[in-house]
N, C-alpha and C positions, 0 to 999 in steps of 0.2 A: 504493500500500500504506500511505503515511504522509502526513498532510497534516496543514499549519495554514492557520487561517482568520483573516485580521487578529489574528494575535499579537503581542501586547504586554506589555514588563513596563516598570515603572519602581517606583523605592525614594524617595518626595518628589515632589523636583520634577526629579529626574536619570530618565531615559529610559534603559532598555538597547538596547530594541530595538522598534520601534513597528510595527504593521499587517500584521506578515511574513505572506506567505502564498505557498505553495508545494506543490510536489506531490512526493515520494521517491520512485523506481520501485526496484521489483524488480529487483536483477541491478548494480544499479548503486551504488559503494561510493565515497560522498562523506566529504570530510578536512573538518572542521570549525576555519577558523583566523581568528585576530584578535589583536588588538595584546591584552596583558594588560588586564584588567577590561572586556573588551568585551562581556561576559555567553556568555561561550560555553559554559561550564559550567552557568551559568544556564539558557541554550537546551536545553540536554542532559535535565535534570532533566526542566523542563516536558516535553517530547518521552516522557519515559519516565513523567508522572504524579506525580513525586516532587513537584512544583512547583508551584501553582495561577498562572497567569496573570495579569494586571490585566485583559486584558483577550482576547477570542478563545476559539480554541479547536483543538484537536490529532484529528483522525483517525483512527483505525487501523482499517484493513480487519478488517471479523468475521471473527474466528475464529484472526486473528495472531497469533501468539505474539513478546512483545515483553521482551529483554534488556537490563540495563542492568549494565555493571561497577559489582562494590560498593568501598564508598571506606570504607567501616567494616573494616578488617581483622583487628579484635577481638570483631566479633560472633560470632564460634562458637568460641571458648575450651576449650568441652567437646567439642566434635565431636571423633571422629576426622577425618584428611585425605581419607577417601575417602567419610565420611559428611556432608562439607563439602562436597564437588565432588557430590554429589551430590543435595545441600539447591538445587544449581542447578534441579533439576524437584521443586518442590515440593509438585507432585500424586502424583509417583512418593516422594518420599523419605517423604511421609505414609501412602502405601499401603505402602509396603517394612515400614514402621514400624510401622503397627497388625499388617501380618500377621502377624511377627515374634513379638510380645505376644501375641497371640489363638494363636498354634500353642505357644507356651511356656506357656502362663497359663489358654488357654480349657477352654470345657468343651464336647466335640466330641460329646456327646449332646444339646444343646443345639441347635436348629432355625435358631436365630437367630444364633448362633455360625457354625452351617457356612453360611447365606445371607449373610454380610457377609462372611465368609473367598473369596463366587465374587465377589459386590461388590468385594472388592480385588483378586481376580484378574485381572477384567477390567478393571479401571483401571491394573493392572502391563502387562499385553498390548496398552491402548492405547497407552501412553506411551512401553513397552519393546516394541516388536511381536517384536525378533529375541533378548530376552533377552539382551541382551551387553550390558548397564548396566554392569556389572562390568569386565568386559574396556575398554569406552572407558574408565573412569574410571582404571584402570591406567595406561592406555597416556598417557592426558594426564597424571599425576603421573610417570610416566618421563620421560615428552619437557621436564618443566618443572624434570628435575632430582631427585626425590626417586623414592628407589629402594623397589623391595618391601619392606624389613625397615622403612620408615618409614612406611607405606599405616596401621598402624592406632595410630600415636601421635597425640596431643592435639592439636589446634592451636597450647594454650597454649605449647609447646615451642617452637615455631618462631619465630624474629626477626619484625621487621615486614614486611623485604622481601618473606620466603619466604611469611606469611601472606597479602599482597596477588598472587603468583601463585597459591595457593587461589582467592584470591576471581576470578582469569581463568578458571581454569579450571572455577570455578562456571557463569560464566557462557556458555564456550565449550560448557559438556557439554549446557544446554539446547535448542543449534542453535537460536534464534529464527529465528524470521521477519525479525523488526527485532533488529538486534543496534548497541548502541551501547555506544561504547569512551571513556572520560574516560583518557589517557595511558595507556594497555595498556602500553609498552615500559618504564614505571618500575621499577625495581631487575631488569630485566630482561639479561642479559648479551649480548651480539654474536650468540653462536649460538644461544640462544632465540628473538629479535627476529627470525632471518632463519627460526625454526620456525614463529614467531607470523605472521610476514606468510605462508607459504606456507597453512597453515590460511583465513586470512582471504581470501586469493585466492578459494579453491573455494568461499566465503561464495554461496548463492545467492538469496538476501532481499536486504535490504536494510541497508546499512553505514553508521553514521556514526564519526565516531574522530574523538577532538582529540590531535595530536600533535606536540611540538616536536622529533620526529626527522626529519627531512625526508627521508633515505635512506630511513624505512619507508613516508611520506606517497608518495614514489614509486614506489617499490616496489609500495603497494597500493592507491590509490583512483584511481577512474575519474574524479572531479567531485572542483571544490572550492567548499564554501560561503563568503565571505568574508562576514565581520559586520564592518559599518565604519560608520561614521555613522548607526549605530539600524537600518539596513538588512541583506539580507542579499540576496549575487549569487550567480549560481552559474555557475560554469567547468567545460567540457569537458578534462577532461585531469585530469593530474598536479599535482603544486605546483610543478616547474621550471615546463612549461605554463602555469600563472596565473602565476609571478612575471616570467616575458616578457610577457606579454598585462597583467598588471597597471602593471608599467614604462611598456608601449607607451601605455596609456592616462592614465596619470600625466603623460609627457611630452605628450600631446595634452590633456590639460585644462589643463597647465600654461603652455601655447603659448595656450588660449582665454581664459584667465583674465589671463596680461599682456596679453594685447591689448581685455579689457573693458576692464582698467586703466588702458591707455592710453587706452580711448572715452570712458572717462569722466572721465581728466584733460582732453582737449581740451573736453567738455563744458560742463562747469563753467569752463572759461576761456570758451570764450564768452558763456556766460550771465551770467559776471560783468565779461565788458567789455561788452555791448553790451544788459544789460536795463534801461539807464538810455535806453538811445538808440530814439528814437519810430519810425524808419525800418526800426529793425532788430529791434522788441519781437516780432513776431510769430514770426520766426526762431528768437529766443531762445527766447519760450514753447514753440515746436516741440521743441526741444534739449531745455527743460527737463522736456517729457513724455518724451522719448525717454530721460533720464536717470533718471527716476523707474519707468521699465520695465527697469531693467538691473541685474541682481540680484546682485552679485558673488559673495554667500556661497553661491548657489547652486552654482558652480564651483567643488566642494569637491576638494582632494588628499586623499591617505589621513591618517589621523589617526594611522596607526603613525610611531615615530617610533626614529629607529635609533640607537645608543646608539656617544658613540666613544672606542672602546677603544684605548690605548697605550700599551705597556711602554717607558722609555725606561732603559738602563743606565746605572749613574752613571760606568760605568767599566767598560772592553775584557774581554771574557772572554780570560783565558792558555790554553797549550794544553795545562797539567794541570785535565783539569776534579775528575773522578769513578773511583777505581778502588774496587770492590769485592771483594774475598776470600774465597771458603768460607764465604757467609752463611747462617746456621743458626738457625732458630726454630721450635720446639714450642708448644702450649696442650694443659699435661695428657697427655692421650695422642695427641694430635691432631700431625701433622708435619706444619708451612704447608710449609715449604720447607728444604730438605739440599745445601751444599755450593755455593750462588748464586754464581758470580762474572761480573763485567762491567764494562769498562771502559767511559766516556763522553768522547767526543773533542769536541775544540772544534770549534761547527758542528751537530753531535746535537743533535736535534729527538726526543724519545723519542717514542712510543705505548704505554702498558706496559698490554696486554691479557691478556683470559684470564676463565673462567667465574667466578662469584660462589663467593668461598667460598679461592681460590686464592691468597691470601695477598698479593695487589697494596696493600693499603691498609696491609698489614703491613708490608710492604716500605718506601714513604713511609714513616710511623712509624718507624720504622729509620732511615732517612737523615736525618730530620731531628729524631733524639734524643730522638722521647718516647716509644720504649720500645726495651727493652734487647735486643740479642742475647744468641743461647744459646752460638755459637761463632763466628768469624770475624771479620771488618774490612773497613772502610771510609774511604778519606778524600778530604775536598774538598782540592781545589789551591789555592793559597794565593791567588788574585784572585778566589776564588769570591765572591758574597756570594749568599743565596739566599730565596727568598721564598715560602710555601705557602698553598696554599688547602685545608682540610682538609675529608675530607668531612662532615664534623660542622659544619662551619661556620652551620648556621640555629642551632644550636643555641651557639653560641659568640659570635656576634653578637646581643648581647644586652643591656640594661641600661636604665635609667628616664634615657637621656639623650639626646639630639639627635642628630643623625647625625655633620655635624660636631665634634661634641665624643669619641662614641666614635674616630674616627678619630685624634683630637689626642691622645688617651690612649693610643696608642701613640708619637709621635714628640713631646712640647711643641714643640719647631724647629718642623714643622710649621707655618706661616702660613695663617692662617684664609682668605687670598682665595685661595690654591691649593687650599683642602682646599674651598671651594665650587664653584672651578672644577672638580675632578675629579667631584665627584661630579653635579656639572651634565651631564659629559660622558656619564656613567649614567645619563641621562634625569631624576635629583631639581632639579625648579626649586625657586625660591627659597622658598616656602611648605613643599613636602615636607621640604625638609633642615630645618627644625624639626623634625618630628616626630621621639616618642621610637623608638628604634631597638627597643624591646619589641614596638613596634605596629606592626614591619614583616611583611611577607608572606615566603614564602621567597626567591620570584624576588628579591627588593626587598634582605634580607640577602645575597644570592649577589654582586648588583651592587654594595652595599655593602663585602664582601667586595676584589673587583674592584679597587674604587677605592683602597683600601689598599695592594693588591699594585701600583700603579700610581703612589703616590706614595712605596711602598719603594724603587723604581727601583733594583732588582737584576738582575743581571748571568745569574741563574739559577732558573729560574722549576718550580715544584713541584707540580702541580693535581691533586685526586682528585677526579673527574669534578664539574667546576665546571658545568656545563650542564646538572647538573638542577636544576629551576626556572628555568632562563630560557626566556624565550621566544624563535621562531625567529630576528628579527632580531638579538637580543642574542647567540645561538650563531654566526652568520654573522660578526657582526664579532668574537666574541672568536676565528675561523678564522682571521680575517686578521689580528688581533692577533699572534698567534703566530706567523703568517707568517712577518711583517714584521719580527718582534725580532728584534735584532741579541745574543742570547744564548743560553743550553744552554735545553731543556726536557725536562721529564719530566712526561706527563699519562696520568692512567689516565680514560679514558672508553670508553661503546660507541657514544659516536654515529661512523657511520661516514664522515657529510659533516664533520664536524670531525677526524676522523684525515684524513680526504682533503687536508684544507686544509693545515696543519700540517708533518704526521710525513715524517721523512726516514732512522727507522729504526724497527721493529718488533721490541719485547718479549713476545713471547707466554710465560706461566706455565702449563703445560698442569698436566692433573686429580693426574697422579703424581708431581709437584714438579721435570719437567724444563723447562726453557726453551728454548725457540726464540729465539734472534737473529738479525734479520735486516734486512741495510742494501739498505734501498729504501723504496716509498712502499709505499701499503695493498692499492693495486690490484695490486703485484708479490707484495707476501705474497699473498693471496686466490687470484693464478694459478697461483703455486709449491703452496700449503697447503690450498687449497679455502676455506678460514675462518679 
């Protein structure tokens, strides 16, 4: 259904991805992953047209209907929400739309009027055969959260999050044939995510989706493409699936590769003891052609490179961590939350969940004093000392200075060969950490970010979901990171492999400002609650 033929891009003399060439079947829904900057979003584009290649060419079976999630979530400002989900088939939203005009406006003595009025008829009856355009596009602005009384407001009204589910559900109402996802699950909540994968399941075209949730990536694709060294493989299975089968093959290249290494130290030793010696020149030459056929770089490992994360306390967590009291906060008319209390014991690992909208980030904010309550209290124990990742953080990390130096500008103590080492351990080598911190990407802030919280070296650790923008292996180890600390945590996230990792007790803030507590892991909530 979808095919490249010797695909190529490169930007210079840097190479994304060189000669791919593949074939996508129907039926089959492949996860699209790679170390950051590996062109995967790149690949996506071209795949959908947005993208001219250097080199090749992309396929699509006549007659395909081909979707790409929009990443503009400010292009339809004037639309309503249901004429934005709707702008998804934009043969039908232009037929809805002249007819619309012409039965308002026309002049139905007119010949030509009532011949273009059966012309968009039957362009509404191809597109729409059962007439229910209406009813799906309801039904996916309910399921994504936004209720009838908000179906015919602006776009402009809506946050960025809530605009970038429009734009899913744009894309989901067209049902393509090729349906291609650039991170779907973004600003997305737990129980959307597990809405969005059961939809994409029944997908029966063809699927591609780049995502660093790897709960959804198993949850939903049959294949995985890995783009690694300008190439691109493909696996049978899930992404646990490739991550065994990728391992298992890492460890055997890495077994073939010291032992070139070693073919080729002996080598070179004898060619350099005995190409002086007449009896033994021929030998040598032998060696030395056998040396000149042994390609080491050919024996490449993955080029992903895994980032290592470590909280270390400066000092024992006591066991007054965290009581809170009758926590009470409004916006306006708006009631986040009435009446919150909860204690945090030493040892508490939080997970503090619950849908978008629920007051979780409010909450943080609250705890950690940059905004006010309306009623109640709160206080830390006195060995507390506490460290945050806010979710605004891309936008907070910021300024026309080196990486290192924004870092020192929270602590002067601070020693510059630690504050390189940490941020070494975040994958920045010694060239990156010059760059100014303006000109980082978000993943690249998040981990910057990170490395701060790392050389705070506090006893109690704060995160409003730090794992958007990183990538999967950067979310794996900051799982284990958390593990491993030896102090309190509280982290609002929806990935569900990093609550797995983690959480040793569960916050849910449900819709009507109740809370759920509940001490266990995620998988005991999930079998107790459903979700």
């Amino acid at each position: 259904m979808l095919s490249t033929v010797n695909l190529t891009q490169r930007y210079g003399k840097r190479v994304l991805f060189d000669k791919i060439s593949m074939t996508l079947d129907q039926g089959k829904r492949y996860g699209l992953i790679g170390a950051n900057g590996a062109g995967k979003s790149t690949f996506m584009k071209i795949l959908a047209g947005e993208l001219e290649p250097s080199d090749g060419e992309v396929q699509i079976q006549p007659g395909a209907k081909l979707g790409m999630l929009g990443q503009n979530q400010y292009a339809f400002e004037d639309f309503t929400l249901k004429d934005a989900v709707l702008y998804g088939n934009k043969k039908l939203y232009d037929a809805q739309k002249e007819k619309e005009r012409l039965y308002m406006e026309g002049d139905f003595e007119d010949d030509a009027v009532n011949n273009r009025l059966a012309e968009l008829e039957m362009i509404c009856a191809d597109e729409d055969p059962t007439y229910e355009s209406d009813v799906k596009i309801e039904k996916l602005l309910e399921a994504l959260g936004f209720g009838a009384s908000q179906h015919e407001d602006l776009m402009s009204s809506l946050t960025g999050g809530d605009k970038f589910k429009i734009l899913l559900a744009q894309v989901l109402f067209l049902k393509p044939d090729i349906l291609l996802l650039d991170e779907p699950t973004n600003n997305l909540d737990i129980e959307t995510i597990g809405w969005l994968e059961n939809e994409l399941i029944r997908h029966e075209g063809v699927l591609v989706v780049i995502s660093h949730d790897r709960h959804f990536l198993n949850g939903v694709v049959t294949h995985i493409l890995d783009l690694d060294f300008s190439k691109l493989r493909e696996f049978a299975g899930n992404y646990d699936d490739w991550y065994i089968a990728a391992n298992l093959i890492s460890k055997q290249l890495e077994t073939d590769r010291n032992k070139a290494l070693k073919e080729k130290d002996e080598l070179e030793k004898f060619i350099a003891r005995f190409s002086a010696n007449a009896s033994k020149a021929k030998q040598a030459t032998s060696r030395q052609k056998k040396l000149d056929k042994l390609d080491i770089a050919q024996i490449q490992l993955s080029s992903r490179r895994d980032p290592s994360i470590v909280f270390r306390p400066h000092r024992d967590i006591g066991n007054e961590v965290l009581e809170a009291i009758g926590l009470s906060k409004s916006y306006e008319t708006k009631n986040v939350f009435n009446d919150l209390s909860f204690k945090v014991e030493k040892g508490d690992k939080i997970a503090l969940i619950g849908t978008n909208g629920v007051g979780k980030t409010t909450l943080l904010e609250i705890l950690m004093e940059r905004l006010p309550l309306d009623a109640g209290s709160f206080k830390w124990g006195q060995t507390i000392a506490t460290s945050y990742f806010p979710q605004n953080t891309t936008d907070l990390v910021t300024g026309d200075i080196k990486l290192y130096d924004w870092l020192q500008s929270h602590d002067p103590k601070w020693h510059i060969d630690e504050l390189r080492k940490v941020l070494g351990r975040m994958l920045f080598t010694g060239e990156e950490q010059e760059k100014k911190v303006e000109a980082c990407s978000g993943g690249e802030k998040h981990r910057v970010m990170l490395s701060k919280m790392m050389m705070d070296s506090t006893n109690f650790l704060v995160l409003d979901e730090p794992d958007n923008h990183l990538d999967l292996e950067a979310i794996i180890a900051l799982g284990e990171a958390l593990h491993n600390f030896q102090g309190g945590v509280i982290c609002v996230t929806h990935d569900r492999e990093l609550i797995d990792a983690f959480a040793n007790r569960i916050i849910k803030i449900n819709k009507d400002g109740t809370v759920i507590d509940f001490e266990g892991d995620y998988e005991a909530f999930v079998e107790q609650y459903g979700h």
